[in-house]
Each structure stands twice: as structure tokens, then as C-alpha cells.
VOMARKE-320632 format. One record per residue (C-alpha): x, y negated, z negated; residue number from 1; residue in three letters. Coordinates in Angstrom, 1 decimal. Layout:
<recs>
> px, py, pz, num, residuo
> X, Y, Z, NUM, ALA $
...
</recs>
This chain:
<recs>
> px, py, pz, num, residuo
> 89.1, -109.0, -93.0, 1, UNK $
> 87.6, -111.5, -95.6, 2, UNK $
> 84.9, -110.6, -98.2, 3, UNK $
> 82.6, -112.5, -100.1, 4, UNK $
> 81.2, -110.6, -102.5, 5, UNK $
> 77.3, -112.1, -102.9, 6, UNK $
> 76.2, -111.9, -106.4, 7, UNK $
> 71.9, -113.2, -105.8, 8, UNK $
> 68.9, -110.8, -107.2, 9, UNK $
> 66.4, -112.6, -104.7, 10, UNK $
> 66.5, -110.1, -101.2, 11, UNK $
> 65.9, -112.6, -99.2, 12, UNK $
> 68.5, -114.7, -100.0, 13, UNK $
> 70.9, -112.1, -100.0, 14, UNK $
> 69.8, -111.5, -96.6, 15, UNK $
> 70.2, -114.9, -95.6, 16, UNK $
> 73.6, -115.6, -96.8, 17, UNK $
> 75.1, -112.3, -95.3, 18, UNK $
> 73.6, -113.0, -92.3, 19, UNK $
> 75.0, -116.8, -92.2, 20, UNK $
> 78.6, -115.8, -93.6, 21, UNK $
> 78.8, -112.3, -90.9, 22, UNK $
> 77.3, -113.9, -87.7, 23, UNK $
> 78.4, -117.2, -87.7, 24, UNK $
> 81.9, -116.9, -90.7, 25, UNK $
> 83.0, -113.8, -89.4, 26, UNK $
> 83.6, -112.6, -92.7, 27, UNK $
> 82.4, -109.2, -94.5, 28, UNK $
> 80.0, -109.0, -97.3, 29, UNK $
> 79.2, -106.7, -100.4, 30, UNK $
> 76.0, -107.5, -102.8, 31, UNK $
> 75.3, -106.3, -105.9, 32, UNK $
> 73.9, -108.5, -109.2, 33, UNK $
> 74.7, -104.9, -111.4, 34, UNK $
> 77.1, -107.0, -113.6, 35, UNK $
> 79.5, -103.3, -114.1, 36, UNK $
> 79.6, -103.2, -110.0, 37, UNK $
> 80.7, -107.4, -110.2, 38, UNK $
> 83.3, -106.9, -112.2, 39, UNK $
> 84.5, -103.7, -111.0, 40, UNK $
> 84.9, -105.7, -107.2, 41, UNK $
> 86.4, -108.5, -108.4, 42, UNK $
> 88.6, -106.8, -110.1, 43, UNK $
> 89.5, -104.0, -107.5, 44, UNK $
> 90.9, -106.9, -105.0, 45, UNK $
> 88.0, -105.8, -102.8, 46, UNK $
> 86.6, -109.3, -102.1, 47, UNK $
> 87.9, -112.8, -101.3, 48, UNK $
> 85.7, -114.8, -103.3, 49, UNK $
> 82.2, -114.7, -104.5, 50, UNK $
> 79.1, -116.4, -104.4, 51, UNK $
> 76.9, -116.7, -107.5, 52, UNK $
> 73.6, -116.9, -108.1, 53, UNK $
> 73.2, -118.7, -111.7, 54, UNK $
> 69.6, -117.1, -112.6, 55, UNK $
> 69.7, -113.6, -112.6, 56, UNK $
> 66.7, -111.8, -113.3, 57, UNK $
> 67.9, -108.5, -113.7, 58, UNK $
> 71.6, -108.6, -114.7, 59, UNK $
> 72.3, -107.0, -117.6, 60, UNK $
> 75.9, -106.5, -119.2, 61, UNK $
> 76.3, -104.0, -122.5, 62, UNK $
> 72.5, -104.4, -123.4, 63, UNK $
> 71.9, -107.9, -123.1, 64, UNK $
> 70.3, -109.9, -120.6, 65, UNK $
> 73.4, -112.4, -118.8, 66, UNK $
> 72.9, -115.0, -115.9, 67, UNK $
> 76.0, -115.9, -113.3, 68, UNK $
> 77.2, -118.9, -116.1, 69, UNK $
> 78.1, -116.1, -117.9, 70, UNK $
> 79.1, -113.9, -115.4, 71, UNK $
> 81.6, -116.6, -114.3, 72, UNK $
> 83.3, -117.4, -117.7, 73, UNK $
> 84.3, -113.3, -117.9, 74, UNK $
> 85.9, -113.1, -114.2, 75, UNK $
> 87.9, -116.3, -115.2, 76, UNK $
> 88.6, -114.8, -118.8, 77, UNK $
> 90.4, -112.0, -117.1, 78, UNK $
> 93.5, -112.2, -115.7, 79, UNK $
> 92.8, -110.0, -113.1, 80, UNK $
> 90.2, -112.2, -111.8, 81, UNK $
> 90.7, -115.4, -112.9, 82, UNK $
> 92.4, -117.2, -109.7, 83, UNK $
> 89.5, -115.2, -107.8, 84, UNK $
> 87.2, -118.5, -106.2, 85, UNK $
> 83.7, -118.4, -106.9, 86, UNK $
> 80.8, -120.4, -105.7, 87, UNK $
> 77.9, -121.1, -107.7, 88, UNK $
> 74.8, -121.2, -105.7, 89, UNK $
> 71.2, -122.2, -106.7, 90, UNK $
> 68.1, -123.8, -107.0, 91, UNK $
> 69.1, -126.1, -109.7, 92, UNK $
> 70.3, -129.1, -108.0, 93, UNK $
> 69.1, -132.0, -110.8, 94, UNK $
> 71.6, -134.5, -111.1, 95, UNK $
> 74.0, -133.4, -113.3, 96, UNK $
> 73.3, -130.1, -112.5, 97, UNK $
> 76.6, -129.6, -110.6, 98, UNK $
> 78.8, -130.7, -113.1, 99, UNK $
> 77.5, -129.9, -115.7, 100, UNK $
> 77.5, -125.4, -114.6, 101, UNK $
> 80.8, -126.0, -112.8, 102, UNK $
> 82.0, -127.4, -116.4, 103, UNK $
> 80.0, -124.6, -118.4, 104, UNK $
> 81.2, -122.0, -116.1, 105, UNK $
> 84.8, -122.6, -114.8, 106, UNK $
> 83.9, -121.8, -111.7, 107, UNK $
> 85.2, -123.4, -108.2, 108, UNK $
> 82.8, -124.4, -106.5, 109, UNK $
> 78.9, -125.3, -106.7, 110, UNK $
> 76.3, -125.0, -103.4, 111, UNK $
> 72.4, -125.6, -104.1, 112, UNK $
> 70.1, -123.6, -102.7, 113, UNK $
> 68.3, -123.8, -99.7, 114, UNK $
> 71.5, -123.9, -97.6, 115, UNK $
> 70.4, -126.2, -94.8, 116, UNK $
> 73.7, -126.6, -93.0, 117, UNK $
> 74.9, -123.0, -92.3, 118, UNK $
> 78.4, -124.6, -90.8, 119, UNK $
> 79.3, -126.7, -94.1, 120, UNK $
> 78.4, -123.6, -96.4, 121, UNK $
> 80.7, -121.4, -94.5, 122, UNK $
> 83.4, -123.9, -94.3, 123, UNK $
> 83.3, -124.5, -98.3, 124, UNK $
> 83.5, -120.6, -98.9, 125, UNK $
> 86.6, -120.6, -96.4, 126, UNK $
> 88.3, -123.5, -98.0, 127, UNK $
> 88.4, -122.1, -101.0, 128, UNK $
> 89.6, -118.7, -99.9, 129, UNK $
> 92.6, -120.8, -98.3, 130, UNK $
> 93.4, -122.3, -101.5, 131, UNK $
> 94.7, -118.4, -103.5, 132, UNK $
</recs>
């Protein structure tokens, strides 16, 4: 079965999304935003792809304070993890925005937050599954 590994400190939006993507995707979900536990999944083969919060209150990675931008760059630094899609997903939805963190981060894929149409958000996570 597919996973999506949700990377979001906010438990309500956690909630939300791995209600969306099990009831109406069909898929399987994990959640963590302890960067060791990230990185451990991704590179495990565990999970399909991964949605990404960008601000992360509370991820920390050997001592210092790191947000899903950074995050991001690692999983595609690695071999391991690199062709593994991930979705950024946030608040931030300026004009720009999108490019600009999809740039930054290397990531595949950008969704701002509030998800308002639950079909399109599960379709974009599917798509890009399809595409490894």
C-alpha cells in the first residue's frame, strides 16, 4: 500500500491531511517532524512520498534549529532519497512564494495551506508517486 509520510508540527493539520489522504486517497500515513525519524523513513523505503511542512517549530537536526527548506535539500542530497517526491505544503502562498522554496529546496512539488479541494491535493500527491 502507498505511504505518505506527513512531515507538519501543527496537530491539527496533521490530522487533517491523514484524514483527507486515508478516507478519501486510500493511502497510509506516518507523521513525525523529529528530523532523525524523517530521515530514517525516507531512507528505509517505508514511504512513497512526503509532504512538508516548511515552518517547523520544533525540528531540530544535530543541535540546531532546521525548517522543511532544509529538510528537503538533505533527502535530495542523498542518494538514497533523492528521487523520493516530496510536496512542500504551507501557509506561505505570496507570489513568488512557490517558486521561489521549490527553487531553494529541490523539492517536487509545492501545495499552500488551507487545502480547500481535498480531490486535487490527493491527486497531486498521487501524480507524483506515479512519476518514480
Amino acid at each position: 500500500m502507498t505511504t505518505v509520510l506527513i512531515v507538519e508540527d501543527d496537530p491539527i493539520n496533521f490530522r487533517v491531511f491523514s484524514k483527507i489522504l486515508t478516507k478519501r486517497g486510500g493511502l497510509q500515513v506516518k507523521g513525525t517532524e523529529i528530523v532523525d525519524e524523517v530521515l530514517q523513513l525516507a531512507q528505509s523505503g517505508e514511504v512513497d512520498a512526503i509532504l512538508m511542512d516548511i515552518a517547523l517549530a520544533n525540528s531540530i537536526y544535530e543541535g540546531k534549529p532546521v525548517d522543511g527548506i532544509k529538510i528537503t535539500q538533505m533527502l535530495k542530497a542523498d542518494p538514497k532519497t533523492a528521487k523520493l517526491p516530496i510536496i512542500l505544503v504551507t501557509a506561505h502562498a505570496m507570489e513568488g512564494d512557490r517558486e521561489n522554496f521549490l527553487q531553494q529546496s529541490g523539492a517536487d512539488g509545492y501545495i499552500s495551506k488551507p487545502v480547500v479541494d481535498h480531490q486535487d491535493f490527493i491527486q497531486q500527491i498521487i501524480s507524483l508517486i506515479g512519476k518514480t
